[in-house]
Backbone as ProteinMPNN parsed JSONL, in Angstrom:
{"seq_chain_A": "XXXXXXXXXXXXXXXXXXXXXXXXXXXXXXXXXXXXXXXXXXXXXXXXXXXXXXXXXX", "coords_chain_A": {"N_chain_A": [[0.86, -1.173, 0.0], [0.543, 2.26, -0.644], [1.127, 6.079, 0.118], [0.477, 7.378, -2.259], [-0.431, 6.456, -4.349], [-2.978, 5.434, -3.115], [-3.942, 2.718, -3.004], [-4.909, -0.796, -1.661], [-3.094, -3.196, -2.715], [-2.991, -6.896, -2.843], [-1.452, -9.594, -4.223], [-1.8, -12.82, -5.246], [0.121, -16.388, -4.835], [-0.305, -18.87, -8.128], [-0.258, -22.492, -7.875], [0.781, -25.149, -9.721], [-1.698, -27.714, -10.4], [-2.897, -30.964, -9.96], [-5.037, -30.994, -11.691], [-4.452, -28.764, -13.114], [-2.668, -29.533, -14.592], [-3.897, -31.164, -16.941], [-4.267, -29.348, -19.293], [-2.436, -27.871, -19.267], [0.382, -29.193, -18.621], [2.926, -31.308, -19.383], [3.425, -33.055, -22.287], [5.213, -29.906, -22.981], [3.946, -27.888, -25.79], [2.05, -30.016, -27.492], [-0.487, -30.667, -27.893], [-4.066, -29.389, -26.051], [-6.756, -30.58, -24.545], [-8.52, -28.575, -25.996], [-7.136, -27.86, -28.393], [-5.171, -25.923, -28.306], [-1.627, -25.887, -27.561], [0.111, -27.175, -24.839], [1.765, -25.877, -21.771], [3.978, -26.897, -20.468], [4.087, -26.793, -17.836], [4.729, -28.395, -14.717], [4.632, -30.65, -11.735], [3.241, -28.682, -8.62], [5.048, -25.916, -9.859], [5.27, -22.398, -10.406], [2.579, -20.816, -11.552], [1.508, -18.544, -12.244], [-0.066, -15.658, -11.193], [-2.636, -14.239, -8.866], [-3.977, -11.126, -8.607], [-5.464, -8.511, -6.558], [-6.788, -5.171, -6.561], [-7.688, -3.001, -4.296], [-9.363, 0.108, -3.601], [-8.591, 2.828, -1.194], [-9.825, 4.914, 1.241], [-9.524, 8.032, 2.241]], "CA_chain_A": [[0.0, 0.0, 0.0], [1.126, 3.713, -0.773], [-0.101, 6.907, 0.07], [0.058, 8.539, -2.95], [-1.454, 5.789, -5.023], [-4.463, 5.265, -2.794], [-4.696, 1.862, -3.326], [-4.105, -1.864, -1.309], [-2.809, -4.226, -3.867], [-2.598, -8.448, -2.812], [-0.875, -11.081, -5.003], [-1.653, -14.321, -4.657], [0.495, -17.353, -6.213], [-1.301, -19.846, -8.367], [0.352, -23.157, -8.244], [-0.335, -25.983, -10.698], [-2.337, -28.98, -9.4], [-2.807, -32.291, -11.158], [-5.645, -30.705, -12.395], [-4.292, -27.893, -13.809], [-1.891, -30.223, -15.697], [-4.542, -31.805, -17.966], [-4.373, -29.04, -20.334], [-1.32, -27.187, -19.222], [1.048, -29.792, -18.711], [3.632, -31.882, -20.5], [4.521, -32.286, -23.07], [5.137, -29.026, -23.985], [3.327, -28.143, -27.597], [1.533, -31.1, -27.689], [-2.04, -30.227, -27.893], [-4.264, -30.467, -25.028], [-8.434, -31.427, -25.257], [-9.476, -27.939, -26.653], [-6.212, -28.043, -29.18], [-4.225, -25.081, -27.561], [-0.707, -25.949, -26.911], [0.605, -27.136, -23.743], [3.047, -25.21, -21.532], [4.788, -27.702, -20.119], [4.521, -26.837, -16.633], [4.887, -29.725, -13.623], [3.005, -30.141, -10.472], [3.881, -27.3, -7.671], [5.223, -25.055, -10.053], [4.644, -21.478, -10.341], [1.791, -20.321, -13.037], [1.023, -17.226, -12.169], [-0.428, -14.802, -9.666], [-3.984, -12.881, -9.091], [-3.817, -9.525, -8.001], [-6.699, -7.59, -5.977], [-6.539, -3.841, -5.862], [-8.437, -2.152, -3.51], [-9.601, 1.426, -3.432], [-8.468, 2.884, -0.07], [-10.454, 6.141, 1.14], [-9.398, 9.433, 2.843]], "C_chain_A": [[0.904, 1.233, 0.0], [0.258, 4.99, -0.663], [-0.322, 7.422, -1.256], [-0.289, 7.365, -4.045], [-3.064, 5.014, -4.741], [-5.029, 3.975, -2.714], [-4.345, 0.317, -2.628], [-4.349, -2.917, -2.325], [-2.535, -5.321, -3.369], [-2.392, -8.96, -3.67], [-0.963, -12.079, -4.416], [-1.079, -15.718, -5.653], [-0.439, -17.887, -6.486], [0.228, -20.718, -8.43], [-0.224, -24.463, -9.231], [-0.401, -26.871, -9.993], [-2.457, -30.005, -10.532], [-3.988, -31.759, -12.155], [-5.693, -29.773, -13.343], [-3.316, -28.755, -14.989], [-2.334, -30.972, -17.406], [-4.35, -31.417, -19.172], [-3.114, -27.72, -20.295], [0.335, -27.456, -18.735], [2.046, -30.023, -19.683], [3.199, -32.591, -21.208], [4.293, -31.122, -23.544], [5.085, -28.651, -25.516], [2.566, -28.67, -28.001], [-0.237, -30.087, -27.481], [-2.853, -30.686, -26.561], [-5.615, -30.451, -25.05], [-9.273, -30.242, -26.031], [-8.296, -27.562, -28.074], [-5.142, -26.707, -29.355], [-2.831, -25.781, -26.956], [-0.301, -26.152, -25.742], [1.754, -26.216, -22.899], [3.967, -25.769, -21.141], [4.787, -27.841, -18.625], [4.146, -28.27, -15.579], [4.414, -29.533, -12.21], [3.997, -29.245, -9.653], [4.129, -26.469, -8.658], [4.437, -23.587, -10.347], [4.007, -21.107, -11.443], [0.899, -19.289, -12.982], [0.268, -16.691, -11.218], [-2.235, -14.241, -10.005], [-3.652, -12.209, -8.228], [-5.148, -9.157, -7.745], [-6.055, -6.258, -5.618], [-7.323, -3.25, -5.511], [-8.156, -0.624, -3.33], [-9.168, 1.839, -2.051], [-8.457, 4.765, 0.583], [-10.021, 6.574, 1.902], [-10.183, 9.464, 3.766]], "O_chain_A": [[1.963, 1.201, 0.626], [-0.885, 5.118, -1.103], [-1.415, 7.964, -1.42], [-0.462, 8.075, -5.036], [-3.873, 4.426, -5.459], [-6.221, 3.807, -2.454], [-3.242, -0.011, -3.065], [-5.422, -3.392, -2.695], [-1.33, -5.199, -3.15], [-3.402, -8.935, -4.372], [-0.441, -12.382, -3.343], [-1.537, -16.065, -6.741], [-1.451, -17.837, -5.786], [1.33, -20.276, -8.754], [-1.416, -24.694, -9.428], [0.394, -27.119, -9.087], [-2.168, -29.86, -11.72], [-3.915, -32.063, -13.346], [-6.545, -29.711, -14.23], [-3.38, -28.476, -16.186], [-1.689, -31.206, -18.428], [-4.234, -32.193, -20.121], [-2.98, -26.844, -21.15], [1.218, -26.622, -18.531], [2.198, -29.286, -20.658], [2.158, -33.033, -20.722], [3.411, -30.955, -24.386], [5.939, -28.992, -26.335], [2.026, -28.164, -28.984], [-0.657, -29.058, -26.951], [-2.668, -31.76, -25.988], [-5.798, -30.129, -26.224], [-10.34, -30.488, -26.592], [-8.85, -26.822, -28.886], [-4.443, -26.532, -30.353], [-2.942, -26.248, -25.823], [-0.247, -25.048, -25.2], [2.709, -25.864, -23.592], [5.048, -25.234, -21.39], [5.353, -28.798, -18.095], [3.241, -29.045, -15.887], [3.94, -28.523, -11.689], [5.195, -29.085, -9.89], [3.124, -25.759, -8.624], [3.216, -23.554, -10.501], [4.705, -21.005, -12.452], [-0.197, -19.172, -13.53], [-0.066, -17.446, -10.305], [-2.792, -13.971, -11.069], [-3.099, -12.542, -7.18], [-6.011, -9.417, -8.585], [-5.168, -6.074, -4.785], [-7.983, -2.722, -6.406], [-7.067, -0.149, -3.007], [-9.453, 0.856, -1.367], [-7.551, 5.591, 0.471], [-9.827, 5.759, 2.803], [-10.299, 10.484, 4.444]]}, "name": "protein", "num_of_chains": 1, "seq": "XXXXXXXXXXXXXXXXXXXXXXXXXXXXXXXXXXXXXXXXXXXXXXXXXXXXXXXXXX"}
């Protein structure tokens, strides 16, 4: 949080789960059930964050 941007910002990791692997797994490239490319990633690893920014009033 900062004052002069007003605003509280959280990140939260995402990690991948077996379920996230189905269609974002290995092999990387390989197609996966809607025919989008795989990324390759492996279980635990990191695949990105969500962010919440909150307004924070005067």
């Amino acid at each position: 949080m900062t004052a002069k941007s007003g605003v509280l910002r959280l990140m939260f990791p995402l990690y991948a789960t077996r379920h996230c692997l189905t269609c974002h797994g290995e092999p990387r490239g390989e197609a996966d059930q809607m025919g989008y490319p795989k990324e390759g990633l492996k279980l635990g690893q990191n695949a990105g964050a969500i962010s919440v920014v909150i307004p924070i009033q005067k």
